[in-house]
BALUM-633893 format. One record per residue (C-alpha): residue in one letter; y, z, x; residue number from 1. Coordinates in Angstrom, 1 decimal. Layout:
N
R, A, Y, Z, X, NUM
...
***
This chain:
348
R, X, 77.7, 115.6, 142.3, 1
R, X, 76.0, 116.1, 139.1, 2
R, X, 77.6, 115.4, 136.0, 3
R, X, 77.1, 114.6, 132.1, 4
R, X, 75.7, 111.5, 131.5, 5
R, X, 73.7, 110.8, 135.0, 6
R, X, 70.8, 109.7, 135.4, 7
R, X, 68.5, 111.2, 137.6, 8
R, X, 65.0, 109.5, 139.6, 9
R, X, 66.0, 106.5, 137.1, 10
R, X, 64.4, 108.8, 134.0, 11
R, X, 66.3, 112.0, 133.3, 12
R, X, 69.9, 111.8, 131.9, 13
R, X, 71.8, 114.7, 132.3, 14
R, X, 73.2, 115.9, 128.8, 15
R, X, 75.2, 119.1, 129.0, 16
R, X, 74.4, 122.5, 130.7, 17
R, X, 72.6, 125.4, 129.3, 18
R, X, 73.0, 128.3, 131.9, 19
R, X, 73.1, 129.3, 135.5, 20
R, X, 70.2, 130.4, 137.7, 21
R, X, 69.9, 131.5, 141.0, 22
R, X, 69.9, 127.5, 142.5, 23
R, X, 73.1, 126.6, 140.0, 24
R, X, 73.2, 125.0, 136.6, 25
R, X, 70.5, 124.6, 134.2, 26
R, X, 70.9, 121.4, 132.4, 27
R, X, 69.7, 120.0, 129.3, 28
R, X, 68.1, 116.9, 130.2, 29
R, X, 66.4, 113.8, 128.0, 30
R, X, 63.5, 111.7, 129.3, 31
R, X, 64.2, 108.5, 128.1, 32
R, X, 60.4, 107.1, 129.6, 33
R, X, 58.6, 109.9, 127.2, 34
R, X, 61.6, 110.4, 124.6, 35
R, X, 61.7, 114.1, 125.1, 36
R, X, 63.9, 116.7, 125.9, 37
R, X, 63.7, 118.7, 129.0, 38
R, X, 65.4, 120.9, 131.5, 39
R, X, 66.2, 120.5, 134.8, 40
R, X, 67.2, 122.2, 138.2, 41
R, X, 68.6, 120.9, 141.1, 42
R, X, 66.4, 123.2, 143.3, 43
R, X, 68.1, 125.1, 145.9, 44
R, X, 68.4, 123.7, 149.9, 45
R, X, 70.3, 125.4, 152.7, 46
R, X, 73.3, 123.5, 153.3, 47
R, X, 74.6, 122.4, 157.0, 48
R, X, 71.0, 122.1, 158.4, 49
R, X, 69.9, 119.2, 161.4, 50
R, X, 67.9, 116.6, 159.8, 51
R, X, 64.8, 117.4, 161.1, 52
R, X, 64.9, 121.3, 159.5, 53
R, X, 66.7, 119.8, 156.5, 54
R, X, 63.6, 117.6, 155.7, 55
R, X, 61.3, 120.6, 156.6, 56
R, X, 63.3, 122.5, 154.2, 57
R, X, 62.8, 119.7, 151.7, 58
R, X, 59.2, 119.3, 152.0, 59
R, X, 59.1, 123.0, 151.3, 60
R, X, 60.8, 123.4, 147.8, 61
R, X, 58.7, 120.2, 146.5, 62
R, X, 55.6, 122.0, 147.5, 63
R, X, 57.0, 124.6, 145.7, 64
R, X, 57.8, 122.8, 142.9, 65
R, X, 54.3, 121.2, 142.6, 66
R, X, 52.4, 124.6, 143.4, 67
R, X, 54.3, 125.9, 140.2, 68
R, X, 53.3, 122.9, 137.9, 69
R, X, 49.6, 123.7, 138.1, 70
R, X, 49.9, 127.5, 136.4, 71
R, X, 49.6, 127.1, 133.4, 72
R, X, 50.0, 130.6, 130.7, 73
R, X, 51.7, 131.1, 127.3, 74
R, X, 54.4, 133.5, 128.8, 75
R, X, 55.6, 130.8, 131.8, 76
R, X, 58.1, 128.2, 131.9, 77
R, X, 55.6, 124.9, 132.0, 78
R, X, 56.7, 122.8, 134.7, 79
R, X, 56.5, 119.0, 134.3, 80
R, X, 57.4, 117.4, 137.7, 81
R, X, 59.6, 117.9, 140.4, 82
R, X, 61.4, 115.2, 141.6, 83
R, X, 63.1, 113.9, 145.1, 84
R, X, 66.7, 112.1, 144.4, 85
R, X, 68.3, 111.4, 147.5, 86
R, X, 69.1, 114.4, 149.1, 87
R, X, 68.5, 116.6, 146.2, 88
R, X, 64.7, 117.8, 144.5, 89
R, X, 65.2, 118.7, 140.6, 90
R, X, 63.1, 120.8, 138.7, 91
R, X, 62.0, 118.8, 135.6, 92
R, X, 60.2, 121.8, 133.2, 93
R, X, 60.0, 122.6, 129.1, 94
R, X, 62.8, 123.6, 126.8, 95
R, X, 62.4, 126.3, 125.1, 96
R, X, 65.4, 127.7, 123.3, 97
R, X, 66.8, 130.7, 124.4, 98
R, X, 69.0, 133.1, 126.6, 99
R, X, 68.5, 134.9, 130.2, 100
R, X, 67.7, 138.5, 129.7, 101
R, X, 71.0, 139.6, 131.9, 102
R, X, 72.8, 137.4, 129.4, 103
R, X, 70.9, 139.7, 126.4, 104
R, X, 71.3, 142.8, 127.8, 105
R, X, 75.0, 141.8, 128.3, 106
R, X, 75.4, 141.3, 125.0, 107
R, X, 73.2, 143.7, 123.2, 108
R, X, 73.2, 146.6, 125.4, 109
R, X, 69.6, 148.7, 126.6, 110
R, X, 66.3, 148.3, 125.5, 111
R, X, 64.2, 151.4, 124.0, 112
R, X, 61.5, 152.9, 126.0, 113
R, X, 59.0, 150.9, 124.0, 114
R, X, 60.8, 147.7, 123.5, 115
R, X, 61.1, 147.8, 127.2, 116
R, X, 57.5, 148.2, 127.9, 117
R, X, 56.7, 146.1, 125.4, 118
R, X, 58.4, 143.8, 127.6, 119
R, X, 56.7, 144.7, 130.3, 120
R, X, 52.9, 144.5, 128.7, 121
R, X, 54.1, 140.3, 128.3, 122
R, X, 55.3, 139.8, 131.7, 123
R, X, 52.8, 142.2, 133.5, 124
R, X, 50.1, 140.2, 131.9, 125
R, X, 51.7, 136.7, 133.2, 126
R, X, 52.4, 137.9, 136.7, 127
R, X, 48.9, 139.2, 137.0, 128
R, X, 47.4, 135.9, 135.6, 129
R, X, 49.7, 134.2, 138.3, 130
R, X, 48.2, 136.6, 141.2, 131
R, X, 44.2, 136.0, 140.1, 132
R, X, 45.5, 132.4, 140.6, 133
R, X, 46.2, 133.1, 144.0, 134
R, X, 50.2, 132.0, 142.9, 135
R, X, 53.2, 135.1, 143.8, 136
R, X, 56.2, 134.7, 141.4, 137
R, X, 58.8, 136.3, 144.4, 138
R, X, 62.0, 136.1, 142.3, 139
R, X, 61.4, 138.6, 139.0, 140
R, X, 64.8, 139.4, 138.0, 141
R, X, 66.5, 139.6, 135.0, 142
R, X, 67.5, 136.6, 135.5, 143
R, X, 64.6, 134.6, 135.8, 144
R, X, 63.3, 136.2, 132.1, 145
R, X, 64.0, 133.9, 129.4, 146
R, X, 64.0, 135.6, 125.8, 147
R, X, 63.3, 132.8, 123.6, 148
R, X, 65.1, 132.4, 120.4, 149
R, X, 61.5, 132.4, 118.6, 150
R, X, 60.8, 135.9, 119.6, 151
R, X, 58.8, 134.5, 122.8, 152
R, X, 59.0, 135.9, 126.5, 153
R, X, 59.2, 133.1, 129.0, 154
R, X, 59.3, 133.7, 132.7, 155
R, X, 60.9, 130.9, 134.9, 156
R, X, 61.3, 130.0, 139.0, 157
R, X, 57.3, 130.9, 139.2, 158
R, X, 56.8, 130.5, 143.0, 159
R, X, 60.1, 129.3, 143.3, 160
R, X, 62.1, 131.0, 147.0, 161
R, X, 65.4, 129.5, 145.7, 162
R, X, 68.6, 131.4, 148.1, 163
R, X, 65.4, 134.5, 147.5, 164
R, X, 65.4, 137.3, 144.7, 165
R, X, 68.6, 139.1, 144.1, 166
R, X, 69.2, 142.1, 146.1, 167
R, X, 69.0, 144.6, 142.9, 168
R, X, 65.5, 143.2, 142.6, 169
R, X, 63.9, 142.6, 146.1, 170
R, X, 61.2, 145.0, 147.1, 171
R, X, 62.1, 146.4, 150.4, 172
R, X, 59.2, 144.8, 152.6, 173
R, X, 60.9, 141.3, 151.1, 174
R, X, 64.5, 142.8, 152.1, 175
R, X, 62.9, 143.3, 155.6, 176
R, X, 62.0, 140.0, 156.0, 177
R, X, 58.1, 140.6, 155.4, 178
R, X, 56.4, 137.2, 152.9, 179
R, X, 56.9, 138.4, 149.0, 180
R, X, 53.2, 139.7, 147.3, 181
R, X, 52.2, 140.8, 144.5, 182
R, X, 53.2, 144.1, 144.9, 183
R, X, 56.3, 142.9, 146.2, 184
R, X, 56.7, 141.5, 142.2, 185
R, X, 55.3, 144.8, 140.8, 186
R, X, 58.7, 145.9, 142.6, 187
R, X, 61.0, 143.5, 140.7, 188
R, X, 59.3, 144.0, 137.4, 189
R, X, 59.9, 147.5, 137.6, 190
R, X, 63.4, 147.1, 138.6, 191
R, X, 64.1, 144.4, 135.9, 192
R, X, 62.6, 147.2, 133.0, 193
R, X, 64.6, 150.0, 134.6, 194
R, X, 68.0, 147.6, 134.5, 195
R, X, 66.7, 146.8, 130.4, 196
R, X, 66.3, 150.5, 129.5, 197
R, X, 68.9, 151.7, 131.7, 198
R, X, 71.4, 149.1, 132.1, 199
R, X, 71.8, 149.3, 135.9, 200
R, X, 69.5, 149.1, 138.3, 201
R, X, 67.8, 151.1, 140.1, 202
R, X, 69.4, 151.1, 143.7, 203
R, X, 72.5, 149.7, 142.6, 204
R, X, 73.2, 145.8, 142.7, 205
R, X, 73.0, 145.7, 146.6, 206
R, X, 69.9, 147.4, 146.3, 207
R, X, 70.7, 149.6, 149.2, 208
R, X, 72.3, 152.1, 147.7, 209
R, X, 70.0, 155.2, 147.1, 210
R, X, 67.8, 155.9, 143.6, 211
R, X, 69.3, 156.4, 140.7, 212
R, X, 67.2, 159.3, 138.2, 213
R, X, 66.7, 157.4, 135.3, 214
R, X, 68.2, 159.2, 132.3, 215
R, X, 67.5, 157.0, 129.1, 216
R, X, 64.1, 156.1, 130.3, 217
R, X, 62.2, 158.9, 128.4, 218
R, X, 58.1, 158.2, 128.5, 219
R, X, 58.6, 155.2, 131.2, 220
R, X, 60.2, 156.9, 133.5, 221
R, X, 57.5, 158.1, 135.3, 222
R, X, 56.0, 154.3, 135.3, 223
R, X, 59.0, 152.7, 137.0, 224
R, X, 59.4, 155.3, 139.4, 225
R, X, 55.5, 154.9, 141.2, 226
R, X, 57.0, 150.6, 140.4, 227
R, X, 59.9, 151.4, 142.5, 228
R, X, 57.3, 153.0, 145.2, 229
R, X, 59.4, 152.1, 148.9, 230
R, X, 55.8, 151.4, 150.5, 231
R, X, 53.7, 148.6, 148.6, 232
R, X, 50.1, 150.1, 149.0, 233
R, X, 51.4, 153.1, 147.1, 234
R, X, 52.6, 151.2, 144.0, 235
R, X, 50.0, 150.6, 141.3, 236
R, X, 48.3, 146.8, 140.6, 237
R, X, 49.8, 144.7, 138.2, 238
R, X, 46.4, 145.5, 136.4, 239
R, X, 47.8, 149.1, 136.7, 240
R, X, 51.3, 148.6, 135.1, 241
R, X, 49.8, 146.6, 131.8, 242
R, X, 46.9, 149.3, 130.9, 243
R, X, 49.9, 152.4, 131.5, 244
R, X, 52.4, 150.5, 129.6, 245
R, X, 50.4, 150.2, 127.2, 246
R, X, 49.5, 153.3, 126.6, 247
R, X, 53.3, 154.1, 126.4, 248
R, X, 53.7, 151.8, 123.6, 249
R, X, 50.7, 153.7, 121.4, 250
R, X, 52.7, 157.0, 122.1, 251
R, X, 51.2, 158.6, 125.2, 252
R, X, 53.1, 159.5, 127.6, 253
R, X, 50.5, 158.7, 130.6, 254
R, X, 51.6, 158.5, 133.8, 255
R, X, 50.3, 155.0, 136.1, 256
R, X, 46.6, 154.9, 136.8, 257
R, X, 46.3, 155.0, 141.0, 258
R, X, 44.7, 151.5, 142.1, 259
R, X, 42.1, 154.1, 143.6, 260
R, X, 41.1, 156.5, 140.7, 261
R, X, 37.7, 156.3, 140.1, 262
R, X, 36.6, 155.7, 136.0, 263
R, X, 37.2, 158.3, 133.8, 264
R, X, 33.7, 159.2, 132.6, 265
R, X, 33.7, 159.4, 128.7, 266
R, X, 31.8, 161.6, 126.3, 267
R, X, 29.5, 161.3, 124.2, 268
R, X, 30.3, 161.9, 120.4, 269
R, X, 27.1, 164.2, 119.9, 270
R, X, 28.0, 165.8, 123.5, 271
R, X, 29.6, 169.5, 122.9, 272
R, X, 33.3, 169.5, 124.5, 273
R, X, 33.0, 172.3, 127.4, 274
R, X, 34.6, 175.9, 126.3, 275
R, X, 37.5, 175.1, 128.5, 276
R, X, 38.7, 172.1, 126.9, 277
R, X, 40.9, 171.5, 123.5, 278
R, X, 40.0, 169.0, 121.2, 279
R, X, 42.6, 166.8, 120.3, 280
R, X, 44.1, 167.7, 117.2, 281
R, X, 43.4, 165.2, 114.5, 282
R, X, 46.0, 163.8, 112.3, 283
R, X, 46.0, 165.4, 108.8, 284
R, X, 45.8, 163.5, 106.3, 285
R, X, 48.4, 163.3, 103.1, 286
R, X, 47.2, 163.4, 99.9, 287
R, X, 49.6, 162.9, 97.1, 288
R, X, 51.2, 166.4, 95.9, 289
R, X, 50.2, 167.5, 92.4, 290
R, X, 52.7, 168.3, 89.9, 291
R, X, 51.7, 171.3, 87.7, 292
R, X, 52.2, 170.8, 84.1, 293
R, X, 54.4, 173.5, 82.1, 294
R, X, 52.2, 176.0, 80.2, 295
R, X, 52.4, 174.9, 76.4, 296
R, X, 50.5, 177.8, 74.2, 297
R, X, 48.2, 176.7, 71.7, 298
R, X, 49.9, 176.1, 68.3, 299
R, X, 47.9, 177.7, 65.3, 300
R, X, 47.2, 175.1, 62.7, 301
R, X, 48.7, 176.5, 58.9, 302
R, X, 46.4, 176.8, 56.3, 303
R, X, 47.0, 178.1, 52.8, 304
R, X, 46.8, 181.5, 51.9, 305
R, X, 44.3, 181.1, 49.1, 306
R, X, 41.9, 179.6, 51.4, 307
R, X, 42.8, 181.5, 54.5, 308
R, X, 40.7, 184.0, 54.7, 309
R, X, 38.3, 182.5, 52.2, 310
R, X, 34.8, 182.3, 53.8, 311
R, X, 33.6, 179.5, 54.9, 312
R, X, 31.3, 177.4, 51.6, 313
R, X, 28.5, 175.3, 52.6, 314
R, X, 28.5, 171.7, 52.6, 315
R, X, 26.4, 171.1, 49.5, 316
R, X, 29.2, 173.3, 47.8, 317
R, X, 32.3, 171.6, 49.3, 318
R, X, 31.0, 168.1, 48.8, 319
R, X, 31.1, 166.1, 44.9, 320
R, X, 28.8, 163.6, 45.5, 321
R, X, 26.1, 166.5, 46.6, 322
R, X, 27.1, 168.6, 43.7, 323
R, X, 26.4, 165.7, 41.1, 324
R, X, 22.5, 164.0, 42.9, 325
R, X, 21.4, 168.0, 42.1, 326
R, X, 22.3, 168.1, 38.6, 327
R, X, 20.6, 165.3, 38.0, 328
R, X, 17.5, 166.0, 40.0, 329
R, X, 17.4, 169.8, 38.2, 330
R, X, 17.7, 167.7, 34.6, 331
R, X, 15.0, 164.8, 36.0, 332
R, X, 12.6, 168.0, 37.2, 333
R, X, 13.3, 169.9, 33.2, 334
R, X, 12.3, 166.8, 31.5, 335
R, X, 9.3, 166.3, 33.4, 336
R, X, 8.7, 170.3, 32.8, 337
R, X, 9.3, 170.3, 29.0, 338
R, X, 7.0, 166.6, 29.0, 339
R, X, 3.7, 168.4, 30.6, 340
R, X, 4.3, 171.5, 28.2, 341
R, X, 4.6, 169.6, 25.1, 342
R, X, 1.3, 167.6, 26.2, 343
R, X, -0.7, 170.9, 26.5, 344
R, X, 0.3, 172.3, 23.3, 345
R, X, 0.3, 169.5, 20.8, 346
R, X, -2.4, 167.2, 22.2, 347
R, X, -5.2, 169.1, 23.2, 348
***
């Protein structure tokens, strides 16, 4: 039995627990060969099996557990070994501080429309990495999405069966005993968003009970219900979900592209838009509101009475200085005039 303090493989000592999962406690573990803090799983093995199917069994979750240490993606619980001790296999993967999404929504209450497909966009784009990678995630629950303390979206148990996907969450091929796909996991993200905006899910936590009309959903609610499709050819790609989800979050209410759809052929600028179509209607923009001023009437300037109605004098007149240079060029122009007339008289 695992307690605080043990040391697991002869490397990992078990420090104290940090949460549940679908195969039992999550602990906070240190590895005292690299000096680092980690966390571990004690994967999940059916109990009272002959030896021979138990080791099958075995053999199974390590392949599991090394299948899911070679995806590597910034939204995905990076996992670092897994690890046969005695009759158990552990899980040995990053920390990352933070709390299970049920936990969240337990204590937070329901996502938006947009928070949640905001969600989605992150996760849709890791699930659909995993399935170019050839790898099925199976268990996408609330449960298995870590919201990390740093704002960060983790997703955990890639690949990993565990006791399977809880019922609220398993696509119905999966709940007929048919291998998990990845449309089987474009199922369980589209319940997992339905439970965040709507804060149960969709077919009730057996998942057998029949479907619930979303009612807070608003613009996603045609998304999650093509998700939540019964037959997995008719629900859109994980490709799909992203590109409609995220034309949700820019504030179009578009409903899921069909994997079939041919292109939408676009249109020139210089084209003319047919008679029969509407142009969109372009924002308008705000200019800043101007403020009239009050009327102030003109304010006659006072002038004397005297001068009033005096008219106007010219400059010469008005100005000293102008009145004194012609004085003095009038008596400068007599002298010369009274010189020449004295010369004519008395000298010749």
């Amino acid at each position: 039995m695992s307690s605080e303090g043990s040391i697991v493989g002869g490397r990992y000592r078990l420090d104290q627990p940090i949460g549940r999962g679908r195969a039992g406690i999550v602990w906070l573990a240190f590895d005292t060969r690299l000096l680092r803090t980690v966390a571990m799983k004690r994967m999940y093995l059916p109990v009272g099996l002959p030896p021979d199917r138990a080791e099958q069994a075995k053999a199974v979750v390590i392949q599991e557990g090394k299948d899911a240490a070679k995806f590597e993606h910034a939204t995905a619980i990076k996992v670092y070994d897994v690890l046969p001790d005695g009759a158990d296999v552990w899980l040995v993967m990053e920390y990352i501080p933070s709390r299970g999404m049920a936990t969240f929504l337990a204590e937070h209450g329901r996502l938006t429309a947009e928070q949640a497909a905001g969600l989605g966009i992150v996760l849709g784009r890791a699930l659909g990495a995993m399935h170019e990678a050839g790898v099925v995630h199976r268990t996408v629950e609330p449960g298995t999405v870590l919201l990390a303390d740093d704002g960060g979206v983790k997703l955990t148990d890639i690949g990993i069966t565990g006791g399977g996907p809880s019922p609220a969450y398993r696509a119905p091929e999966v709940a007929r005993g048919e291998p998990a796909t990845s449309a089987s996991d474009v199922f369980s993200l589209g319940a997992t968003l339905y439970t965040a905006v709507e804060g149960v899910p969709p077919f009730g936590e057996d998942g057998e009970s029949s479907e619930r009309p979303p009612q807070t959903a608003g613009p996603l609610a045609g998304a999650l219900r093509k998700m939540l499709r019964p037959e997995p050819d008719s629900r859109p790609t994980m490709a799909d979900t992203v590109r409609s989800l995220s034309a949700i979050t820019e504030g179009r209410q578009t409903a899921f592209i069909p994997p079939t759809a041919p292109a939408m052929p676009t249109v020139p600028a210089s084209m003319p838009m047919p008679m029969n179509q509407t142009p969109q209607q372009q924002p308008v923009p705000q200019f800043p509101q101007h403020q009239p001023q009050q009327y102030q009437p003109p304010q006659p300037q006072y002038a004397p009475p005297a001068q009033q109605y005096a008219p106007a004098a010219s400059a010469a007149a008005k100005s000293p200085d102008t009145r004194k240079w012609l004085i003095v060029a009038g008596a400068v122009v007599a002298a010369i005039l009274i010189g020449v007339l004295f010369a004519e008289l008395f000298l010749i």
